[in-house]
N, C-alpha and C positions, 0 to 999 in steps of 0.2 A: 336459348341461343337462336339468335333467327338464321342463322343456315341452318343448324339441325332442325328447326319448325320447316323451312320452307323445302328441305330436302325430304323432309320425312313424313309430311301432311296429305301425301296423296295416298302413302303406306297405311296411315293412321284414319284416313277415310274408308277406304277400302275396307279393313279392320270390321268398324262400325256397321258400315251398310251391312256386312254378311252375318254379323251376328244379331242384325235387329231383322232379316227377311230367317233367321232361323237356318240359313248354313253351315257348313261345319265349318271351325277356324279354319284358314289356311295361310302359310305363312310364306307361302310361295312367294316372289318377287312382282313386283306389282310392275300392269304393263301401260302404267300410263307413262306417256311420254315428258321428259324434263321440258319446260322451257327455256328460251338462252338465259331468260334474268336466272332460272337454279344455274347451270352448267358454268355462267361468270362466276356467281358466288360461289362453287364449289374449288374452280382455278384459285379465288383467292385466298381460301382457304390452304388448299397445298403448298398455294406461294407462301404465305407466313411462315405453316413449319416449314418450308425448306429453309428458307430465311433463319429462324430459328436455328435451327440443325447449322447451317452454314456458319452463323458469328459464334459458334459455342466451341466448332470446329477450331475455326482462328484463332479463337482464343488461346485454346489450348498449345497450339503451333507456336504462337507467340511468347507463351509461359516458358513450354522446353529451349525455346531459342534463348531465353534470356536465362533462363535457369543453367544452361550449356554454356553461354557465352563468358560469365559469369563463375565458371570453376576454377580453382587458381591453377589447377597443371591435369593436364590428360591421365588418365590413371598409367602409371609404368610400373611395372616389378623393379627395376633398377631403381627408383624414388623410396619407394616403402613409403611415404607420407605418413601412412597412417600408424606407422611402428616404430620408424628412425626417430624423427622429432615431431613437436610440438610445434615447430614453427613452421611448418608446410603448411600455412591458415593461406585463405586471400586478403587482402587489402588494397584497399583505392590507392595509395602512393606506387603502386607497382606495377609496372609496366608487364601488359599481358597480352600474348601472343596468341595469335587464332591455331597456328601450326608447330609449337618450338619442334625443335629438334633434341630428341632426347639419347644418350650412347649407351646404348644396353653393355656396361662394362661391368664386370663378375663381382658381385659383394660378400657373394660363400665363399670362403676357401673349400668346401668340397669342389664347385664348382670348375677351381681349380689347379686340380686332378695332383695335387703337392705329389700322390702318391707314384705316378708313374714320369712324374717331373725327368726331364733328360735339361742338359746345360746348354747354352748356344753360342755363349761367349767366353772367351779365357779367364777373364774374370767374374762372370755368374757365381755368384753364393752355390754352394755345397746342398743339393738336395737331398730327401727324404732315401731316396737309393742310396745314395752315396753315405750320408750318416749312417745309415743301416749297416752299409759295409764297411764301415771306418768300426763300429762298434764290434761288430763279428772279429774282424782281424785283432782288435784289444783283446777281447776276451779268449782269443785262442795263443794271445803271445805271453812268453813266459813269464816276464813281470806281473804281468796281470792275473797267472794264474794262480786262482786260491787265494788271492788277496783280498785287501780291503783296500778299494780305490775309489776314484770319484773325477770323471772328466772337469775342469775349471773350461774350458776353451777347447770347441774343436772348430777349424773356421779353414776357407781357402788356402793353402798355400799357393799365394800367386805366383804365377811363372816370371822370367825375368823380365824387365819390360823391355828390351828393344825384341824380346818376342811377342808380347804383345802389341807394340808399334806396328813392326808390319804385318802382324796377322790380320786378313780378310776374310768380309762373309762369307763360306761356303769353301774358307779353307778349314781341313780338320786341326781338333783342338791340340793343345799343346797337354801331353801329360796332366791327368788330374792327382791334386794331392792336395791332403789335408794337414793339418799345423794342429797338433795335439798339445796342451798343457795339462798332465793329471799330478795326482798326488797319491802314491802307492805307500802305503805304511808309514804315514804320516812324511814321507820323501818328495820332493816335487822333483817332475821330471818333463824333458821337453820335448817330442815326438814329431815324425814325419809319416805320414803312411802315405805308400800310393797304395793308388786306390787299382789300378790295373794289374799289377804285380804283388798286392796284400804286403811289399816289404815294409818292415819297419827300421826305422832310423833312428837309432839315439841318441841326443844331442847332450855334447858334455856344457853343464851349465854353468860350471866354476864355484868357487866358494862364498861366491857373494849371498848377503844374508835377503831376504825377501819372500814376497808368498804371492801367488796367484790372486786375479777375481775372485771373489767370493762366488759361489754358487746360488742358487735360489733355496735350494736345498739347506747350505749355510744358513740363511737368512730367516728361514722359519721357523728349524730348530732351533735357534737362537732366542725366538721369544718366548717357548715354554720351558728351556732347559733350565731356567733359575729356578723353576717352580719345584724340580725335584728334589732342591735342599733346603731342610728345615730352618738351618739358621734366615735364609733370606725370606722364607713364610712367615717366622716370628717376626722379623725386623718390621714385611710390608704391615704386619695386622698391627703390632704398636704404630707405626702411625696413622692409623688410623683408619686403612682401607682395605676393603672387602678383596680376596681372592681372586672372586668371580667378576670384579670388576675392575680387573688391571687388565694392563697393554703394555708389554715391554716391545722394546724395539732395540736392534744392535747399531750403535754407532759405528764409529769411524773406527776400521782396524789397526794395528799395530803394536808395537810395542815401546813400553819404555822404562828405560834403567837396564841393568845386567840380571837385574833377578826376573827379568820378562823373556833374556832371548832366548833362542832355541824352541819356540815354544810359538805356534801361532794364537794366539790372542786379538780374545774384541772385547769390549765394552759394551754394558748391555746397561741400557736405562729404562724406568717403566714410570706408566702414568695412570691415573686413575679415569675410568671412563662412566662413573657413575651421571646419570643426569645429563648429558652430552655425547655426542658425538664428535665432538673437537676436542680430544683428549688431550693435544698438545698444549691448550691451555688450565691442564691441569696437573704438572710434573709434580713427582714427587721429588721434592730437591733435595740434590745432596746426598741421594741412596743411587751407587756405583758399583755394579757388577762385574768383576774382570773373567770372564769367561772363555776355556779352552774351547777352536772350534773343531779338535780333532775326536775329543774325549767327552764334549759338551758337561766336563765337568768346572763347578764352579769354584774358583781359583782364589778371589777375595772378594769380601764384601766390605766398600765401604760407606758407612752413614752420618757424615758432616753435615746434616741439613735438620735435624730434631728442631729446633727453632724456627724452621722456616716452615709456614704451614701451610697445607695445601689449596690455592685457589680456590672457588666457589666458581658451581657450574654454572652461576646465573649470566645469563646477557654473551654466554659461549657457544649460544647454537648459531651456525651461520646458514643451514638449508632452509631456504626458503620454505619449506611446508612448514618449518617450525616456527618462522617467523608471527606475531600476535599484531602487527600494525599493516596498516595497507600502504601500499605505493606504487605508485603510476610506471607502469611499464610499458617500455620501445614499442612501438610497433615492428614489426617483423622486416628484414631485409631481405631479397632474395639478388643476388647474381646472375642475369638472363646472357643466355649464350644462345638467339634461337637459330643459328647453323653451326651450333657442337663447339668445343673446345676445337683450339690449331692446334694443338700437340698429339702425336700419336706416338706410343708405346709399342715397340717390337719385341718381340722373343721374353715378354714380360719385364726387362730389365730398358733395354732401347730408347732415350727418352729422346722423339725430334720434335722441333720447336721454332719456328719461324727458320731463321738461318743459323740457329744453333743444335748441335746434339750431344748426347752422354751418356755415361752407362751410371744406373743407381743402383743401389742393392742397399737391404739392410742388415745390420751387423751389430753382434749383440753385446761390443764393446763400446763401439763408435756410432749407434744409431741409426747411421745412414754414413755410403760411401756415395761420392761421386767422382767419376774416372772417366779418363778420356775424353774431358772437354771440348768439344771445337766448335769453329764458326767459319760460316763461308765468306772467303775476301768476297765484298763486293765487285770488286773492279777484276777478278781472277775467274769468278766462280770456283775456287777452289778451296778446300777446307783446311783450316789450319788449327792446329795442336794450344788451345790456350790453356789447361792444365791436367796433368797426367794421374792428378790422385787428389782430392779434398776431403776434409771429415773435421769432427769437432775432438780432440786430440783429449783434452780433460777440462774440469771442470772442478778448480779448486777453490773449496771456500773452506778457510778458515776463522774461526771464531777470534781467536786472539784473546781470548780470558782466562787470567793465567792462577783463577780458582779452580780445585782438587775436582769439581764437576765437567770441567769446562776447557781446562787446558787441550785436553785429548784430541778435540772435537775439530778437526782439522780433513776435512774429506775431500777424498779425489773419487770425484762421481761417476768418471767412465773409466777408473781402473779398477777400483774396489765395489762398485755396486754393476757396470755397465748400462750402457746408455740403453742398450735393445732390450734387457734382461728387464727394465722395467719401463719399459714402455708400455703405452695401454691404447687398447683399441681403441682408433676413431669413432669418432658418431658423426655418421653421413645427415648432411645439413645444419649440421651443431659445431662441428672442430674443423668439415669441411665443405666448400659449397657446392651446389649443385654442379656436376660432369665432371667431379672432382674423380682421379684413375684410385685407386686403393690396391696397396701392394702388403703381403703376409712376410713375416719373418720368419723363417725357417732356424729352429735352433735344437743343439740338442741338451737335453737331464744331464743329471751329475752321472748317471750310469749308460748316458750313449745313447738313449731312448730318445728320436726326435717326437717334436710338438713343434704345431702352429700357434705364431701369434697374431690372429687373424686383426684384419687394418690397422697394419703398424706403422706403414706409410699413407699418404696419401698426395697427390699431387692436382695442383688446376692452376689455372692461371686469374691472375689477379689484376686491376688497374694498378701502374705504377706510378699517379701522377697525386699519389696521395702531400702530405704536409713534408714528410720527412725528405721528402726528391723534388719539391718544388726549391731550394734555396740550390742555385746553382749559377754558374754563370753562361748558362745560357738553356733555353727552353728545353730541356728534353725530358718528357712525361711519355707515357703508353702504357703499352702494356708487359706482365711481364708474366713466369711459370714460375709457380714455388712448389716447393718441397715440401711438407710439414711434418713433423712427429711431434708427438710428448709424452712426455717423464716426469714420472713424479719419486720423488725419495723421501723418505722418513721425516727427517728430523724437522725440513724446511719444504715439506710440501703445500704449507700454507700460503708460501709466497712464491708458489710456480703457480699454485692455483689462481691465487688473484691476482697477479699480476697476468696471467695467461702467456706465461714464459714458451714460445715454440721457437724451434729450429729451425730458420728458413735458407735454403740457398737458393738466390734471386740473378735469374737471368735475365736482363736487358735486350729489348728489340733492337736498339741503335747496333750497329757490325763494329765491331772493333777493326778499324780498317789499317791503323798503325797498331799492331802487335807485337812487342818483343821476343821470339824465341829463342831460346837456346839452342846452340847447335850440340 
């Protein structure tokens, strides 16, 4: 290198002379003086590595900047990304913000505290205290004692409503009480507890013939109880399917003829899940279990379907991992809010929203209530009453096949299964989009024991200027706040799934500025 030769050649002289005059080495620093031509070349030398050193610097600076710029969301615990879904990826179609704004809103139910929950409003759902001591006062009242019972329904008894009309925040509540439906010794009976006073209240029910919601409890023992009698063991194996690969499920309850009443009765149908996972498409037809749900004993069997033979599990798997062919899939959509959702949620229930507000709760007949609708006159600033209680009332589908499998098959979805009792948790950025609020249902067991059913609601706002609100006769699109839950049920879960059947109630930015009320 010629700087190293011309920096180091008066060193490398010096060296020589002492060992050829017979010197001892010495490696002392040699005192001859640089010239300017070394001390340039040396500057230039430093200059390069610094140079060096400098564009490797940039470089790097450059990399993290675009490596940062370039993440599709800031890391948040309220996100999960990386646990919720799969669809928290980046993508160039997507508009990406250097600062969003993200609402750290509570995705554990521990988080929040169901346990020491207190109510805030007249109508708030029945918390985890209050079940606790709706179930204490059963078990110490006399019908209950020593019995065989089973809660069907313990839910609010709401107060009357022009007391909750004029109640205000930060006036105290009006009496709480609960609305009991159990069944004591095979008896149904109709109950009031308050909840301050532990009285109970027994309501005369008349002679009319009927049964409660089914329990969850109902609903499970229901599909191995056929298993414990032999006659319907032999029946399943003659046709020709395995034990360990059956799936019964309880239909539509009720009864029919004279030689069924008095007696609650379900129907219980089963499928074979050999080779699939979409068992529905493999009934065994025509084999009909009439089933007690008191005594989970098995009542009749009937087998009108020997001829008809059971589907083949081919071309019946529908989860995409099992799918064998490839295809082209969406790119990913994301919903950017980057200053937060407008709606804010008070006292957990609270929902305000541009110039509308209401109270939700969820309810594990009806899904979701919504109460106390209103919307501020534009021209008043004042709020007005636009409706005092909503919900999805039932849900009846009947078959209308008036063959010995098929006649029965006639269900009311939110009286005999309940809407909340089978609802199923959200999946944050899957069922709903990002700064979506996520509310838990609080409900109790057949024996009073509450449980959470953690995101059972969930709430965000959505554009409303989609296909279905463009035909109007005159422009109004925005935006708007929905609701969502879902349900899935037995027999026709196949078509809530693909159809992606949800529950929305959709509130409108425009003010209803001509309102009708009632006085």
């Amino acid at each position: 290198d010629p700087c190293y030769y011309t920096l180091w050649s008066p060193t490398l002289y010096n060296i020589s002379y002492s060992l050829a005059a017979g010197h001892a080495l010495s490696l002392a620093p040699p005192t001859t003086q640089f010239t300017p031509l070394a001390a340039t070349q040396v500057s230039l030398m430093e200059g390069k590595k610094f140079l060096r050193h400098l564009f490797f610097l940039c470089g790097i600076i450059i990399l993290l900047f675009f490596t940062i710029s370039n993440l599709p969301y800031p890391p948040s615990n309220s996100l999960g990304c990386t646990t919720n879904s799969p669809w928290c990826t980046s993508s160039k179609n997507r508009f990406q913000f250097k600062t969003p704004h993200v609402i750290q809103f509570p995705s554990d139910s521990k988080l929040r505290r169901h346990s020491t929950a207190v109510p805030h409003h007249p109508l708030d759902p029945l918390t985890i205290p209050e079940l606790n001591k709706v179930k204490k006062v059963i078990q110490s009242h006399d019908l209950f004692r020593n019995s065989n019972y089973a809660l069907h329904s313990v839910v609010l008894d709401e107060p009357d409503k022009q007391l909750v009309l004029t109640w205000q925040k930060g006036d105290p509540l009006p009496p709480r009480k609960a609305s009991v439906v159990a069944r004591v010794s095979r008896v149904s009976h109709v109950l009031t507890v308050e909840l301050e006073t532990s009285k109970v209240i027994l309501h005369e029910t008349g002679s009319h013939s009927g049964y409660p919601t089914m329990t969850v409890e109902d609903m499970t023992s229901s599909t191995w109880a056929p298993l414990a009698n032999a006659d319907f063991n032999r029946t399943v194996i003659e046709r020709g399917v395995d034990l360990a690969d059956l799936a019964c499920l309880p239909i539509s309850s009720g009864w029919f003829g004279k030689s069924e009443e008095k007696r609650r009765l379900i129907k219980v149908q089963c499928y074979s899940m050999k080779d699939t996972a979409n068992f529905y498409m493999r009934p065994i037809e025509g084999l009909t279990v009439l089933l007690d749900l008191d005594t989970k004993e098995v009542v009749e069997i009937t087998d009108k379907g020997r001829n008809i033979p059971i589907p083949k599990a081919a071309n019946t798997e529908y989860r995409f991992s099992a799918q064998n062919y490839h295809q082209s899939l969406i790119n990913p959509i994301s919903i950017e809010q980057p200053k937060g959702p407008s709606y804010t949620i008070e006292d957990d229930h609270l929902v305000k929203w541009a110039n509308w507000e209401f109270h939700l709760k969820p309810d594990p007949r009806a899904g979701v209530i919504v109460s106390r609708a209103k919307v501020r006159d534009p021209g008043t600033g004042v709020m007005r009453d636009v409706m005092y209680k909503g919900f999805s009332s039932e849900l009846f589908v009947p078959y209308m096949d008036p063959t010995d499998a098929w006649y029965f098959k006639t269900y009311m979805d939110a009286g005999e299964y309940g809407f909340g009792l089978q609802a199923m948790p959200l999946d944050p950025l899957n069922d709903c989009p990002r700064n979506a609020y996520y509310m838990d249902g609080v409900f109790p067991a057949a024996d009073g024991t509450p449980y959470v059913r953690s995101n059972m609601v969930c709430v965000f706002e959505s554009y409303g200027g989609d296909i279905g609100w463009r035909h109007s006769e005159s422009p109004i699109t925005g935006m708007g706040v929905i609701i969502s839950y879902v349900f899935f049920f037995f027999s026709f879960l196949y078509a809530l799934k693909l159809l992606s059947l949800y529950m929305y109630f959709f509130f409108s930015v425009p003010a209803l500025k001509h309102v009708i009320v009632p006085k």
